[in-house]
N, C-alpha and C positions, 0 to 999 in steps of 0.2 A: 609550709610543712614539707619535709620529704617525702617521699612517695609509700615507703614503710612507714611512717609515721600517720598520716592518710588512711591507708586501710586497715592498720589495729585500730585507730580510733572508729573508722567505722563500723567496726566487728563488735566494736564495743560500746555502739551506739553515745561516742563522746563528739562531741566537734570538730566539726572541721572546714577547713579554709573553704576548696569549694568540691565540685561534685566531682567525683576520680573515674578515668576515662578508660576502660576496659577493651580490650580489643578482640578477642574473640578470634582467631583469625590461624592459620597454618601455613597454606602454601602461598601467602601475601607476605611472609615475614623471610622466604626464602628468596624468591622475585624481587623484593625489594633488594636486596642485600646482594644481586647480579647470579643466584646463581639458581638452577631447573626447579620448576616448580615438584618434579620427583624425589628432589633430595629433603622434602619436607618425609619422606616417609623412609627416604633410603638412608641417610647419610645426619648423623644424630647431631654431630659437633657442627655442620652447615647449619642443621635448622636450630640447632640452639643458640649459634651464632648470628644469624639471622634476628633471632629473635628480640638477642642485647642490642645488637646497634638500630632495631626500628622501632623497637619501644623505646631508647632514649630520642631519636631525633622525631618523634611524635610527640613524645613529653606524655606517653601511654602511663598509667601507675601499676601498682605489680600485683596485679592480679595472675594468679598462675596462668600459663595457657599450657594448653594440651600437645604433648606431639604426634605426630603423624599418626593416624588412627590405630590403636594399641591391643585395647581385649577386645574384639568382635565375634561375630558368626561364624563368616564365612573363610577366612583363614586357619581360625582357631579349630574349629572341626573337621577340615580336610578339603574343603572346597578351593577354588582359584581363584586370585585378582590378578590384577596387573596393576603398573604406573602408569600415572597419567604423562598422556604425550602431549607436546605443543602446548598452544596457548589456550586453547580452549577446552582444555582438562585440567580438574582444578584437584581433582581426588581418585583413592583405586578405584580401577572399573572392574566388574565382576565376569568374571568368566563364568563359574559353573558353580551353583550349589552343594553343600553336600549333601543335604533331603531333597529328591527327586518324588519319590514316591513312600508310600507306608513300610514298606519292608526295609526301605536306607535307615529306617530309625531304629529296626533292631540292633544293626549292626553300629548304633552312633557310641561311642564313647567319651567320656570327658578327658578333654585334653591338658597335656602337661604342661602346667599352668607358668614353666620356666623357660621353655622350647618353643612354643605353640605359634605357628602365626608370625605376625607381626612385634612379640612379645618379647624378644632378644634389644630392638632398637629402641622398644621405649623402654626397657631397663635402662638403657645405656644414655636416652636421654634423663631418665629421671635422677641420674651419677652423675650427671653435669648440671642439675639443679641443685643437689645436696653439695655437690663440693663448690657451689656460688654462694652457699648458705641461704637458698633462694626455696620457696616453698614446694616440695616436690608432686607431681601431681600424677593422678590415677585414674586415669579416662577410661568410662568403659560406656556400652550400651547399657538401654536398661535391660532385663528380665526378658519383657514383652516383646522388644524391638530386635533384640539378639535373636529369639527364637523367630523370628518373622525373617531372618536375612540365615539362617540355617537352612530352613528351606523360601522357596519363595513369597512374597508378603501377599501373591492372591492365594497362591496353595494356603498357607497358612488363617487366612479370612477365611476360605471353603470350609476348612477344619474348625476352625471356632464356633462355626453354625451346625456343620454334620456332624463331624468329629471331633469334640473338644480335647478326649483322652490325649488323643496327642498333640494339639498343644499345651498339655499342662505335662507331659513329657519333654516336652522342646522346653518348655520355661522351665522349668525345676533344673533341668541341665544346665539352663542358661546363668542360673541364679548361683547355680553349686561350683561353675567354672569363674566367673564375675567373685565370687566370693575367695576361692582359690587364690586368683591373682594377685585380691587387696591382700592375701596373708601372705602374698612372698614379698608385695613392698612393704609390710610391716613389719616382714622379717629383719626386710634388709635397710632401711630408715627409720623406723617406728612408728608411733603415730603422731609425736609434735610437729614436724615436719609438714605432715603428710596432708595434701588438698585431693579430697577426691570428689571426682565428678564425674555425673551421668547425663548422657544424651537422650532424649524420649522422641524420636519424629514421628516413631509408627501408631502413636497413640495419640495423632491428632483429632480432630474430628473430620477431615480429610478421608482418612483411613474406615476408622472406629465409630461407631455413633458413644455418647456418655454410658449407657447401659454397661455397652460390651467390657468401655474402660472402667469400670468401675467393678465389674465382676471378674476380667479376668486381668487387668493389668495392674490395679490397684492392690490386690494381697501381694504381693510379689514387691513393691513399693515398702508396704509394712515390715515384712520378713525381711527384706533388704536391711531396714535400719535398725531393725532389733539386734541384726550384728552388728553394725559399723557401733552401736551405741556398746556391745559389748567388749570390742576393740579398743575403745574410747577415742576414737576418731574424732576429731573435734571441727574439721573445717568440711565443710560439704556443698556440692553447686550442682543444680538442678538446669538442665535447658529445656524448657516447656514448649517444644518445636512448632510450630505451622499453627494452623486456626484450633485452638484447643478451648474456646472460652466456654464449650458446656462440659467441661471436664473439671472445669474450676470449681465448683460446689464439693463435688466428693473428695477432689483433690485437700480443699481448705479444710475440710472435717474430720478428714484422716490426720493430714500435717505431721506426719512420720518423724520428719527431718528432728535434726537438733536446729534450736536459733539462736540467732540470725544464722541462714544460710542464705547463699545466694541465689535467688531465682532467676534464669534467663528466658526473655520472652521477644518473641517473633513480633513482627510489625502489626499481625494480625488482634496482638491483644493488648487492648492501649493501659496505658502504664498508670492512669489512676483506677483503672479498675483491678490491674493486679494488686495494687497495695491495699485496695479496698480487702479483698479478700485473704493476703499475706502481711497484714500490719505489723507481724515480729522479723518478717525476714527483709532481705536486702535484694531491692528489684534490679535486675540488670537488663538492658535493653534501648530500643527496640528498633534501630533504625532499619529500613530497607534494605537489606543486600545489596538488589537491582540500583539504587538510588547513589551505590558508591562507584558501580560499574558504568553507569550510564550518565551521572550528573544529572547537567553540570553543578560545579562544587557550592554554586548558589543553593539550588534546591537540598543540597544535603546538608549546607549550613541552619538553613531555614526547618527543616524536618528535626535538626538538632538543637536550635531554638527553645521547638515548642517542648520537645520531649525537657529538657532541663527544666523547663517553666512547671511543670507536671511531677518531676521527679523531686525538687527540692522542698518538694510539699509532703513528701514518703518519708517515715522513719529513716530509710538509708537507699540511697538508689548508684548507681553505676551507670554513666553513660557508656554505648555502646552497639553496636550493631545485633541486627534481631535475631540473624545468623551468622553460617562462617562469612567472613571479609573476601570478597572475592579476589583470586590470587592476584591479578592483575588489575586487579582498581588503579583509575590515574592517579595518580602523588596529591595532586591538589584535592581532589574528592575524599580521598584519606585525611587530611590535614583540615578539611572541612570541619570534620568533627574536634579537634583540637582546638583551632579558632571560636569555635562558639562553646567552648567550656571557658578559655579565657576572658571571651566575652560578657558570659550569661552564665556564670557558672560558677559565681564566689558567693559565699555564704557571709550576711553582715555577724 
């Protein structure tokens, strides 16, 4: 199968050769390809450039990927980032919030959804996926996680306990700007085109315990897709970040989404028990991060092993790492995971 061939069929739950290798990945696709891991967020035609020549010499399938982080908090609103410098900055680093305290919120407004941020470049990357004829995609945070990186994510937990009012200020902004965005690439692609996907780290159970997630992060999930469903958005991907597995009940009984969508899950949540609880959607995940950075490419073959052995037992699953790809993983530990798709990885 071609690699378009491959992911409609498994969108549409038909057959296929063997399990499709997703990579997950930003400033690993600009380092490979010789050039600063900053130009994953600065420079649209590098990183999309980037992206063509290491997904084919991976033999990656075409799963959208995201560019350089797009609708967020902390730009979108008026707060600071920076680029990452050297080698052991893999993403922007934060300077300054723009909720400091209760009173920054009166003054917060929602930003212009065309300007804002970081929102110029991934226009500009997502014009270099529609003119590849390639699936355009629409990365945002969710809801919860935007409004935790508005203001800071312990301020923001203080507030959830003391003061909820404002965080269901921060989220409703969060939701109303995240919504905004999807309607200028709607404007400007449509929606056949169009892969959108949301990131959730701050709603792991790290963070959150299940209650909180389910009271405050979970409507805001629903209300999400009652649009995108209005839109008729039809392709959608979820990354279930860090240890979330007591989130997974309310998560499974809500199930907002349209299906098959893609679920992405961290190493923390093993891959028959998300299909246990997502049997219409399409698991993706869940290697180590650390495991690609560190090796050796033995151990990440063998982590890749068991995970396909797991996976081709799901309705539809995606190999793939649990997180982002870290930008400078050795070659060979990246390729690990390749090898054991060709190895272990055909469907009779």
């Amino acid at each position: 199968m071609t690699s378009r061939e491959r992911i409609a069929a498994l969108f549409n739950h038909g057959k296929l050769d063997r399990v499709p290798i997703g990579a997950m990945c930003i400033g690993f696709n600009t380092w490979n390809a010789g050039y600063a891991v900053s130009d994953t967020y600065e420079d649209p035609e590098k990183a999309f450039n980037g992206i063509l020549w290491t997904t084919e010499q991976y033999g990656w399938d075409g799963i959208p990927q995201y560019p350089g982080h797009s609708v967020l908090g902390v730009p979108d609103f008026g707060g600071e980032v920076r680029l990452p410098k050297g080698e052991f900055e893999g993403t922007l680093i934060l300077k300054s919030h723009p909720v400091v305290t209760e009173k920054d919120i009166e003054g917060l407004k929602l930003p212009d959804p065309r300007t804002a941020g970081r929102i110029p470049k991934a226009m500009a990357f997502a014009k270099l996926q529609a003119a590849h004829k390639l699936p355009v995609f629409y990365y945002s945070w969710s809801p919860f996680t935007m409004a935790g990186t508005i203001t800071s994510m312990e301020q923001f937990c203080k507030w959830l306990i003391r003061k909820p009012e404002l965080c269901k200020i921060l989220m409703d902004m969060a939701l109303e700007h995240i919504c905004n965005g999807l309607q200028y690439w709607v404007d400007t692609f449509g929606v056949e085109q169009l892969f959108v996907w949301v990131a959730a780290p701050s709603e792991s159970n790290q963070v959150i315990s299940p209650k909180m997630m389910e009271k405050f992060a979970l409507p805001y999930y629903v209300e999400y897709h009652r649009r995108l469903k209005a839109l008729g958005v039809k392709r959608f991907g979820l990354h279930i970040c860090g240890e979330q597995n007591q989130n997974l009940p309310c998560l499974a009984e809500a199930s907002p989404w349209m299906h098959p969508s893609v679920l992405s899950f961290g190493h923390e949540v093993d891959i028959e028990t998300a299909a246990r609880y997502f049997p219409d959607d399409i698991i993706f995940g869940n290697i180590e991060p650390a495991a690609f950075q560190v090796g050796p490419p033995q151990r990440v073959y063998e982590l890749c092993k068991a995970a396909i052995e797991k996976g081709k037992r799901t309705q539809g699953f995606i190999l793939g790492p649990g997180c982002g790809l870290p930008p400078t993983a050795p070659a060979a530990n990246v390729y690990a995971m390749t090898k054991a798709v060709h190895d272990f990885g055909w469907y009779e």
